[in-house]
MMTF fields as JSON, N, C-alpha, C and O atoms, coordinates in Angstrom:
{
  "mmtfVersion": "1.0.0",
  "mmtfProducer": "UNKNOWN",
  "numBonds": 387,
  "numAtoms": 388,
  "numGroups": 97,
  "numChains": 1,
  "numModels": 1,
  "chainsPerModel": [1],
  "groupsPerChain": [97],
  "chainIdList": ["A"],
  "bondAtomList": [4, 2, 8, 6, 12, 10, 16, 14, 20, 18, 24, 22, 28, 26, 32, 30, 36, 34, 40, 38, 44, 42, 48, 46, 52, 50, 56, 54, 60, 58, 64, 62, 68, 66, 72, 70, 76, 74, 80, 78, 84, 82, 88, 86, 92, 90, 96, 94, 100, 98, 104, 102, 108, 106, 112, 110, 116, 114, 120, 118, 124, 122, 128, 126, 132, 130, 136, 134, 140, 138, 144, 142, 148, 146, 152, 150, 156, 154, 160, 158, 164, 162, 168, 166, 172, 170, 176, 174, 180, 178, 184, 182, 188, 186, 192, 190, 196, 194, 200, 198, 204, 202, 208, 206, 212, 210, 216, 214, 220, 218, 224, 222, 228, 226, 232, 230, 236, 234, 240, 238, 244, 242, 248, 246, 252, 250, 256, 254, 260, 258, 264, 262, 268, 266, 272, 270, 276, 274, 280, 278, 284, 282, 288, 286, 292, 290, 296, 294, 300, 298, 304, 302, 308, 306, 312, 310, 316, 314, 320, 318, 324, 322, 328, 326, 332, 330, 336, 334, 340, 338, 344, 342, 348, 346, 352, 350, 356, 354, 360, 358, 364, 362, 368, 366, 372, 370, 376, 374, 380, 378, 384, 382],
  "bondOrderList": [1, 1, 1, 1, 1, 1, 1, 1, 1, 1, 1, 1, 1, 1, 1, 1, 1, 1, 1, 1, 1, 1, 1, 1, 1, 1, 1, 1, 1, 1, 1, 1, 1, 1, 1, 1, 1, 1, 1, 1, 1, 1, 1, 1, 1, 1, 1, 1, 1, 1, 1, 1, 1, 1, 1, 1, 1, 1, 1, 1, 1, 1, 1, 1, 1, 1, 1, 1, 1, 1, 1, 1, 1, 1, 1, 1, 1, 1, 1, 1, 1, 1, 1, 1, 1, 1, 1, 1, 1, 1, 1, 1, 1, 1, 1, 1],
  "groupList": [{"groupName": "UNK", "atomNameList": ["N", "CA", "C", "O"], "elementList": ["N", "C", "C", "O"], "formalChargeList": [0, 0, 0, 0], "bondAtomList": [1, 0, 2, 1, 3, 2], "bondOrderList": [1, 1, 2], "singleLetterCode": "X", "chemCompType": "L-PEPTIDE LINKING"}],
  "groupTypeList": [0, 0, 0, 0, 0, 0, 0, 0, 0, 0, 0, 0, 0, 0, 0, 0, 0, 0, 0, 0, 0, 0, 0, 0, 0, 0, 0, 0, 0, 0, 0, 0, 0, 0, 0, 0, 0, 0, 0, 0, 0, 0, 0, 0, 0, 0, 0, 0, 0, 0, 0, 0, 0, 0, 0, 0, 0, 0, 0, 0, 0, 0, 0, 0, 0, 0, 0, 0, 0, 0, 0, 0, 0, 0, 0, 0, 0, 0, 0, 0, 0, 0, 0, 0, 0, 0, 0, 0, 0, 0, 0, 0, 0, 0, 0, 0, 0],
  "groupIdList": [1, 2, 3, 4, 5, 6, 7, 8, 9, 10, 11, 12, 13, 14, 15, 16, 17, 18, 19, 20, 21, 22, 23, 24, 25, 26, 27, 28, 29, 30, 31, 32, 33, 34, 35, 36, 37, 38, 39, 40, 41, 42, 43, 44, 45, 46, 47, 48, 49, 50, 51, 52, 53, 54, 55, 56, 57, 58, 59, 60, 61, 62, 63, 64, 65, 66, 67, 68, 69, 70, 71, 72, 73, 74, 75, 76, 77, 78, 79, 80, 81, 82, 83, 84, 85, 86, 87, 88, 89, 90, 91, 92, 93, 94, 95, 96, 97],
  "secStructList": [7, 7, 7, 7, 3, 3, 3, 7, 5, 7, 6, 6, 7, 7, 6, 6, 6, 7, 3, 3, 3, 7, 7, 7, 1, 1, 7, 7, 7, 3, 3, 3, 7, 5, 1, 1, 6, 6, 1, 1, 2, 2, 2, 2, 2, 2, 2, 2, 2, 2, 6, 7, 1, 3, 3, 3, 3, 7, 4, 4, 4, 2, 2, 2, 2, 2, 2, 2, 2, 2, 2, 2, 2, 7, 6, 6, 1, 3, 3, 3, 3, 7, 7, 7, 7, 1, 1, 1, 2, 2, 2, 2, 2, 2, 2, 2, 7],
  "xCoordList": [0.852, 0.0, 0.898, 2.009, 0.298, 1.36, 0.574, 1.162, -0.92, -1.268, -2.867, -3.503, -3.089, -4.549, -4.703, -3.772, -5.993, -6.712, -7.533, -8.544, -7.259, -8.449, -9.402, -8.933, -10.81, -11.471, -12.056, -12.924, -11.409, -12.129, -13.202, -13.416, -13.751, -15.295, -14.387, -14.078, -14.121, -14.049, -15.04, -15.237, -15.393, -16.023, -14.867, -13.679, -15.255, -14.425, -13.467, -12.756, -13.505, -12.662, -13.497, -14.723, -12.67, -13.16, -12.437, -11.393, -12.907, -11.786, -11.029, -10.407, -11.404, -10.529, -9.789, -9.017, -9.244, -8.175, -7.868, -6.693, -8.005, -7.865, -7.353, -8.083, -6.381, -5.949, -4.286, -3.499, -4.094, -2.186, -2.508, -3.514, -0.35, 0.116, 1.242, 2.191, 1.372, 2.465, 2.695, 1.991, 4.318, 4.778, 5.996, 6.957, 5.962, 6.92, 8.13, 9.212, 7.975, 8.677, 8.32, 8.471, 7.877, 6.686, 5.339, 4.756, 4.536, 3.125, 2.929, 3.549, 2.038, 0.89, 0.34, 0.206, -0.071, -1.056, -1.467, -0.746, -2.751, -3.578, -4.729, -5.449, -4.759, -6.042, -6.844, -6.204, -7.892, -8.586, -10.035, -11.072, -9.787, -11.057, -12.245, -12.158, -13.363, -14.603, -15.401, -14.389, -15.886, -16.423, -17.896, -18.303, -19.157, -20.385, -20.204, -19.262, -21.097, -21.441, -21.325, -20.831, -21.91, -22.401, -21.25, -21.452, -20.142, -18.846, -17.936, -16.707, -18.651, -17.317, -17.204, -16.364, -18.316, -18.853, -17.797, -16.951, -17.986, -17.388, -15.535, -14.782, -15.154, -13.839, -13.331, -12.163, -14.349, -13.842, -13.44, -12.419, -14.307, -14.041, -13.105, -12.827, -12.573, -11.415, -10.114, -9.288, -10.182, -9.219, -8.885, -7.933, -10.18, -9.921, -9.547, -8.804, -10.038, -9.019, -7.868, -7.049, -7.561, -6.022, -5.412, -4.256, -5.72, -4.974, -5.148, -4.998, -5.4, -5.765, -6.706, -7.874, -5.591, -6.16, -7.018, -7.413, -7.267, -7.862, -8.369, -7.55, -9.948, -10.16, -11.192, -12.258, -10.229, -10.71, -11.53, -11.115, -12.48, -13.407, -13.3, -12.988, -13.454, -13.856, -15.309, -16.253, -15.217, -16.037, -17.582, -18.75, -17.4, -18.448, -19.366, -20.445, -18.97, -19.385, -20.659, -21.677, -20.427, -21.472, -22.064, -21.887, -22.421, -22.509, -23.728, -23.416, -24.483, -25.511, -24.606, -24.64, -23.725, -22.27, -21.116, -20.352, -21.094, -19.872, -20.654, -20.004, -22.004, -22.374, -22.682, -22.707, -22.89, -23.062, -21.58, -21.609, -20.485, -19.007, -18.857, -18.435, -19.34, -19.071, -19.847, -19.334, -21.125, -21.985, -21.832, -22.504, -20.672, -20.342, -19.097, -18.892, -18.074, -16.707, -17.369, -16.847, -18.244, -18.2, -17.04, -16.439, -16.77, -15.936, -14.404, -13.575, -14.094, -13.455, -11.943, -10.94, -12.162, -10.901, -12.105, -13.302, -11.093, -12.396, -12.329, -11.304, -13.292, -13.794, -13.68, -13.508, -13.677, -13.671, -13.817, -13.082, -14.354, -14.304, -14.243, -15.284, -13.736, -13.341, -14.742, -15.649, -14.215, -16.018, -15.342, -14.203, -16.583, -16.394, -17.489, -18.484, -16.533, -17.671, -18.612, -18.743, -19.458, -20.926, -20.311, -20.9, -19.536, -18.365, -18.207, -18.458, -17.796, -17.612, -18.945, -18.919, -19.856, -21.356, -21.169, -20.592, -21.481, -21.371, -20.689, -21.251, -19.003, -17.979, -18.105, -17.378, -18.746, -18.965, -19.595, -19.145, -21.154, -22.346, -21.565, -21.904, -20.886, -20.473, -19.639, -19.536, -18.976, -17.946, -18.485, -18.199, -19.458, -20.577, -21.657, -21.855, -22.289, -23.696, -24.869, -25.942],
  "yCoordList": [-1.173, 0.0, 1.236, 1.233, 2.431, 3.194, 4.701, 5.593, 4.562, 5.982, 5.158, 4.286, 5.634, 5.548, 6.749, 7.436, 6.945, 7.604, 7.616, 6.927, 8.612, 8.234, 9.519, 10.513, 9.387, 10.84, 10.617, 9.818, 11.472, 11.562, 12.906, 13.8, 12.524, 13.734, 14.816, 14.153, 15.917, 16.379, 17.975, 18.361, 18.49, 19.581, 20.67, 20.397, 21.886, 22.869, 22.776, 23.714, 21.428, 21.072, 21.354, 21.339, 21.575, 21.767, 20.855, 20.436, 20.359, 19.904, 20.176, 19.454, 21.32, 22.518, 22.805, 23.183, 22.874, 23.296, 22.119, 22.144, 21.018, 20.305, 18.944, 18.015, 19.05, 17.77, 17.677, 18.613, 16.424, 16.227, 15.085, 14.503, 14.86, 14.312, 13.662, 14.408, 12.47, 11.524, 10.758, 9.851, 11.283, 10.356, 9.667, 10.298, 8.216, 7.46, 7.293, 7.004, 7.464, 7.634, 6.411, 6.277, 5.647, 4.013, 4.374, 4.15, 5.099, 5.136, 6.397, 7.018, 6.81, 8.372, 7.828, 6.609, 8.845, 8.617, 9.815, 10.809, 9.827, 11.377, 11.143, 10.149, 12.167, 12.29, 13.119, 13.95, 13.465, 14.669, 15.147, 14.498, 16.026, 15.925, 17.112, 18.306, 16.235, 16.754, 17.791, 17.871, 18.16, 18.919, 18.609, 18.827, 17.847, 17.501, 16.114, 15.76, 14.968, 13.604, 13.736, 12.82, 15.232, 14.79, 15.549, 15.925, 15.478, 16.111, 14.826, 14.853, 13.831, 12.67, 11.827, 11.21, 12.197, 11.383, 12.431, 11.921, 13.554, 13.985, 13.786, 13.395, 14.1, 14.346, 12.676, 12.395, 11.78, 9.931, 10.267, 9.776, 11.099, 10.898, 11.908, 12.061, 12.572, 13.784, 12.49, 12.386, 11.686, 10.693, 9.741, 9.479, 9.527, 8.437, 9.277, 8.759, 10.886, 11.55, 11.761, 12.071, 11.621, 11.899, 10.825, 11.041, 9.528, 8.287, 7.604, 6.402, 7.88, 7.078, 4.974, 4.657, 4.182, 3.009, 2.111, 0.965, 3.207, 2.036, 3.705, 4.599, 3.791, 4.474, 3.744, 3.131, 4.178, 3.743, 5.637, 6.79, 5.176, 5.988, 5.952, 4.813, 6.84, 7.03, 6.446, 6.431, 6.003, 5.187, 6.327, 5.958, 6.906, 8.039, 8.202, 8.793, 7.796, 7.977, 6.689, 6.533, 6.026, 4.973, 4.131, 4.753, 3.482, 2.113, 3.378, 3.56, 3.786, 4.732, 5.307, 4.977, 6.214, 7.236, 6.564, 7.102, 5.062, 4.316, 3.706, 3.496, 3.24, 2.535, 3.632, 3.177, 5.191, 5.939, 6.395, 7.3, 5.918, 6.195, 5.108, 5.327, 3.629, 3.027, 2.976, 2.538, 3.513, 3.487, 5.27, 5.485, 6.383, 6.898, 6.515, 7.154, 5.165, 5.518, 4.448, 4.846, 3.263, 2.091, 1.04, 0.762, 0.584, -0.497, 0.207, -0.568, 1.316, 1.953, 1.3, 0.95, 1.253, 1.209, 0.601, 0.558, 0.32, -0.627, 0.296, 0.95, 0.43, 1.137, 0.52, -0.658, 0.674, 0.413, 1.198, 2.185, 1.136, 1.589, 1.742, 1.473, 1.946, 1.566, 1.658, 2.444, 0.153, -0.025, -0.285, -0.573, -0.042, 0.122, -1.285, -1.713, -1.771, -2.681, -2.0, -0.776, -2.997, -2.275, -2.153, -1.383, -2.598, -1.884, -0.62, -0.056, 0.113, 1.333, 2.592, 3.811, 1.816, 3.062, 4.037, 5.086, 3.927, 4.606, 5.848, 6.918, 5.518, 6.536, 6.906, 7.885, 6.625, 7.131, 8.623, 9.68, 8.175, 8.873, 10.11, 11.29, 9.819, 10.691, 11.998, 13.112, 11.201, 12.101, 13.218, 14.348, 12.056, 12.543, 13.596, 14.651, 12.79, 13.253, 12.537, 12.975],
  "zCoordList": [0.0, 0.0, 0.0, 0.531, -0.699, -0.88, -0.06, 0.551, -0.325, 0.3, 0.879, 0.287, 1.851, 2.566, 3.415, 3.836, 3.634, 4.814, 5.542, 5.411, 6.765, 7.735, 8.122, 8.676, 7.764, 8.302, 9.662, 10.014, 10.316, 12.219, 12.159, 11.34, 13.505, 13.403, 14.825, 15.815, 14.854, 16.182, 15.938, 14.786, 16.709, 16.948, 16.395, 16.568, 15.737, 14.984, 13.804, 13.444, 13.159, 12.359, 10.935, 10.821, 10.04, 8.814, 8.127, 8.628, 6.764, 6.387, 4.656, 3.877, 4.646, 3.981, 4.191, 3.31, 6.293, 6.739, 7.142, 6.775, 7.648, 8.97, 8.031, 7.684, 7.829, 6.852, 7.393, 7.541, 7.592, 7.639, 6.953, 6.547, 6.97, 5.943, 6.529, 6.769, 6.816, 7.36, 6.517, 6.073, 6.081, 5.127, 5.602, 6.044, 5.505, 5.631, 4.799, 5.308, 3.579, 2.462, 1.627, 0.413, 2.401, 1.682, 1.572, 0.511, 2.869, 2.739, 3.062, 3.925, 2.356, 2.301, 3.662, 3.765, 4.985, 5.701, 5.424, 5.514, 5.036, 5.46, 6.245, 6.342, 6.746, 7.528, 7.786, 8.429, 7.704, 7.543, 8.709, 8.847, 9.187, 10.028, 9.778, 9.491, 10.019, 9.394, 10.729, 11.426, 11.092, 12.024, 12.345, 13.486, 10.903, 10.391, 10.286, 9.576, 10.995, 9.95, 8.52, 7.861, 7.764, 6.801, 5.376, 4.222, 6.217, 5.121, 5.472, 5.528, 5.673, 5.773, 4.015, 3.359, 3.903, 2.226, 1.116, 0.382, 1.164, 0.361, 0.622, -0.27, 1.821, 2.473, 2.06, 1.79, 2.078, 1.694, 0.002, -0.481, -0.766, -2.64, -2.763, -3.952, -2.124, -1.646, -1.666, -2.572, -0.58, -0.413, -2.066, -2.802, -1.988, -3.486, -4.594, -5.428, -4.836, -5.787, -5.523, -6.388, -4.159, -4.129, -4.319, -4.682, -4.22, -4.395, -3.506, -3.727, -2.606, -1.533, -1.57, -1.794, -1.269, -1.79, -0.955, -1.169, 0.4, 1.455, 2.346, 2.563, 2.762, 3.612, 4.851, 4.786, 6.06, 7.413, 8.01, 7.896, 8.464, 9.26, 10.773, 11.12, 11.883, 13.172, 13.378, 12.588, 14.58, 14.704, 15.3, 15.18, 15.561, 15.915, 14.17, 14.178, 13.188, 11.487, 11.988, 11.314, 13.002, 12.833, 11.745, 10.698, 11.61, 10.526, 9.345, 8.169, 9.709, 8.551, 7.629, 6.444, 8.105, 7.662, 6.959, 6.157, 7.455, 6.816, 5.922, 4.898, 5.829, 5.004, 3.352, 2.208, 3.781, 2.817, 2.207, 1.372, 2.511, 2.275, 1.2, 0.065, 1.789, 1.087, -0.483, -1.512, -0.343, -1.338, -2.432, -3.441, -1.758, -2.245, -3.206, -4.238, -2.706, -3.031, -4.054, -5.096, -4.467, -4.349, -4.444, -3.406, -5.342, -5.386, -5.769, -6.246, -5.62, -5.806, -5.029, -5.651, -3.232, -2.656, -1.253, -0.971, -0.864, 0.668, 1.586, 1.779, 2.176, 3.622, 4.627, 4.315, 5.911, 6.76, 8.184, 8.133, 9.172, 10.483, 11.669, 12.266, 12.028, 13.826, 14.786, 15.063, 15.124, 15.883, 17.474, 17.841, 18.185, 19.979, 20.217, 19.632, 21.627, 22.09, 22.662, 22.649, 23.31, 24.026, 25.415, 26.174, 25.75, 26.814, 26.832, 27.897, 25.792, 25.727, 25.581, 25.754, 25.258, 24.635, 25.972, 25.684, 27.162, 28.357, 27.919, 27.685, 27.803, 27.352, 26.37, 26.196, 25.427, 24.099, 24.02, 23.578, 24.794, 25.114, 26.147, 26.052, 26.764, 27.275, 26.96, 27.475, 25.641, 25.009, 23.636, 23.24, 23.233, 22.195, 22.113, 21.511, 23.032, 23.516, 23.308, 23.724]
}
């Protein structure tokens, strides 16, 4: 793999501005953070124009948000997302709302 990315959700982030770039000199990491659920769809076909061959999601995108990433990028490059046990919902809810 040569470039992938990951879009996270945090409060005040745009992601016009809010983008890095960790390069190994083997692999692209970018990552970009969205501020809205609903700028993760575009900020994912952002990744796949840039080259990006594999995009992983924050798990706060929840299965509705990852499932519309995947049905934006389609068969393009694989999706994926970081999921929490039911261990964690408590802390989640807490951090979330």
């Amino acid at each position: 793999m040569r470039q992938w990315g990951f879009v996270y959700l945090a409060d005040g982030c745009d992601p016009a501005r809010d983008v890095s770039r960790v390069d190994s000199g083997e692999c692209l990491t970018v990552l970009i953070g969205v501020g809205r659920v609903d700028q993760v769809v575009a900020a994912a076909r952002r990744l796949v124009g840039e080259g990006a061959q594999l995009i992983e999601l924050c798990g706060a995108f929840g299965p509705v948000w990852t499932a519309r990433v995947i049905e934006a990028v389609g068969s393009e490059v694989p999706v994926g997302s970081v999921m929490y046990g039911a261990e964690a919902t408590e802390q989640l809810h807490d951090l979330f709302g």
